[in-house]
Structures are given as C-alpha cells and as structure tokens.
C-alpha positions as CSV (number, residue, x, y, z in Angstrom):
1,X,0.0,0.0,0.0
2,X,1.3,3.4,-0.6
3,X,1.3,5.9,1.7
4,X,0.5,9.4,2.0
5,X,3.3,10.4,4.0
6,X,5.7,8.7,1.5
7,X,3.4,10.6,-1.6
8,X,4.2,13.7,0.0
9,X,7.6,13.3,1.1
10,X,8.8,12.7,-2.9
11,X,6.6,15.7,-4.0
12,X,8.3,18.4,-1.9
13,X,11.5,16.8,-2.5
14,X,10.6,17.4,-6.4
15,X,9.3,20.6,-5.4
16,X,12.8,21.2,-3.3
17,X,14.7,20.3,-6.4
18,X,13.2,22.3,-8.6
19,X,13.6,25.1,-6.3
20,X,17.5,24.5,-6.1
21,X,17.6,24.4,-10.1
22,X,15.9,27.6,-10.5
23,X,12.6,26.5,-12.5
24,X,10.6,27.3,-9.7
25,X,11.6,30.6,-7.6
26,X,10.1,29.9,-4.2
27,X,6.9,28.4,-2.8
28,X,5.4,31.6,-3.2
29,X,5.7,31.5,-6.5
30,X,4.4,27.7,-6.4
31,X,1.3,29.1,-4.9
32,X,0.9,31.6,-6.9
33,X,0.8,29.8,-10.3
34,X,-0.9,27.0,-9.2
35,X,-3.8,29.0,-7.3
36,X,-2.8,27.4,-3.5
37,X,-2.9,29.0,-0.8
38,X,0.5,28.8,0.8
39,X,-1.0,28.5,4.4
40,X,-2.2,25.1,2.7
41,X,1.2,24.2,1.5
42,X,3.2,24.7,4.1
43,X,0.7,22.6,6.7
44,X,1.0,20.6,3.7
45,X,4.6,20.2,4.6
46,X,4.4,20.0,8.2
47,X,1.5,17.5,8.5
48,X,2.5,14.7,5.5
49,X,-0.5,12.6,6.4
50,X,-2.5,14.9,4.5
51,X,-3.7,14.4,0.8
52,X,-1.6,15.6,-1.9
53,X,-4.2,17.7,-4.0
54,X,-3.6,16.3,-7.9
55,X,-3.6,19.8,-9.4
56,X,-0.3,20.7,-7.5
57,X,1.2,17.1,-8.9
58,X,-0.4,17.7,-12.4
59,X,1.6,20.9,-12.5
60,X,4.8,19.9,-11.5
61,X,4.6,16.8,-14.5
62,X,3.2,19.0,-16.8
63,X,5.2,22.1,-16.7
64,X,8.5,20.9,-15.4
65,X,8.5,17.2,-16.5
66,X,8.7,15.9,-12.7
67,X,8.0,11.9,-12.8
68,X,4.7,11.3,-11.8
69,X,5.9,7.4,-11.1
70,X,8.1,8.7,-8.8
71,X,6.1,10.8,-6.2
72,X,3.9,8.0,-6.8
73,X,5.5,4.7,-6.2
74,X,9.4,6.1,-5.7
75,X,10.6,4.3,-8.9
76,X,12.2,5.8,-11.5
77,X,14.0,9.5,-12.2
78,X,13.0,12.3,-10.3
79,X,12.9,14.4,-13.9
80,X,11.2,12.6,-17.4
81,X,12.9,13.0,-20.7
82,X,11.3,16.2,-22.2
83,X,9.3,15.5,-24.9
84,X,10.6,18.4,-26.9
C-alpha cells in the first residue's frame, strides 16, 4: 500500500529540487501559479499525512516534466525526458 506520507515526502522533494535548479523561484511563487494557498502548503509540509491535491502534482509533471511514477510509487528519475 502506498502511503500518504511517503506521496508527499517525494513531491516536496521534487518541489525542493526544482527550487534549487531555478525553474521554480520559491513556494510563493508555487502558490501563486498554481492558485494554493501557501498556508495550505506549508501545513502541507508540516502534517505529510494529508492528501496531496492532484492539481499541484499535475503541475509539476506538466510544466516541469517531474516523474509522476516517482512521487507516486518512488521508482524511477525524479525528472522525465522532455518530450521536446
């Protein structure tokens, strides 16, 4: 079974990477294009039993080519081939 915690752990260490990189300024930023509240986030963060919403996933595979598969199950690279 996979859990929540383990979801979540993966998808703020994309988020984290992608922050380190560059594509992605600052959670504020995160928030901002993807319409969440950063007070949601960051509880987000600091509570990883909660739900992952699928928009903020859907956004970080479809505009900075993060591996669904691995926030999901942990196989695979962090960062898909670009399709371009």
């Amino acid at each position: 079974m996979i859990r929540k915690e383990s979801i979540n752990k993966r998808f703020f260490e994309a988020l984290d990477h992608l922050l380190e990189v560059g594509s992605i300024p600052s959670y504020a930023a995160f928030c901002r294009d993807t319409q969440y509240d950063p007070s949601n986030l960051n509880r987000l963060k600091r509570e990883p039993g909660r739900e992952l919403p699928l928009p903020l996933l859907a956004y970080l595979v479809e505009k900075h080519n993060v591996s669904a598969d691995r926030i999901l199950t942990g196989k695979g690279k962090k960062i898909r081939a670009s399709d371009k």
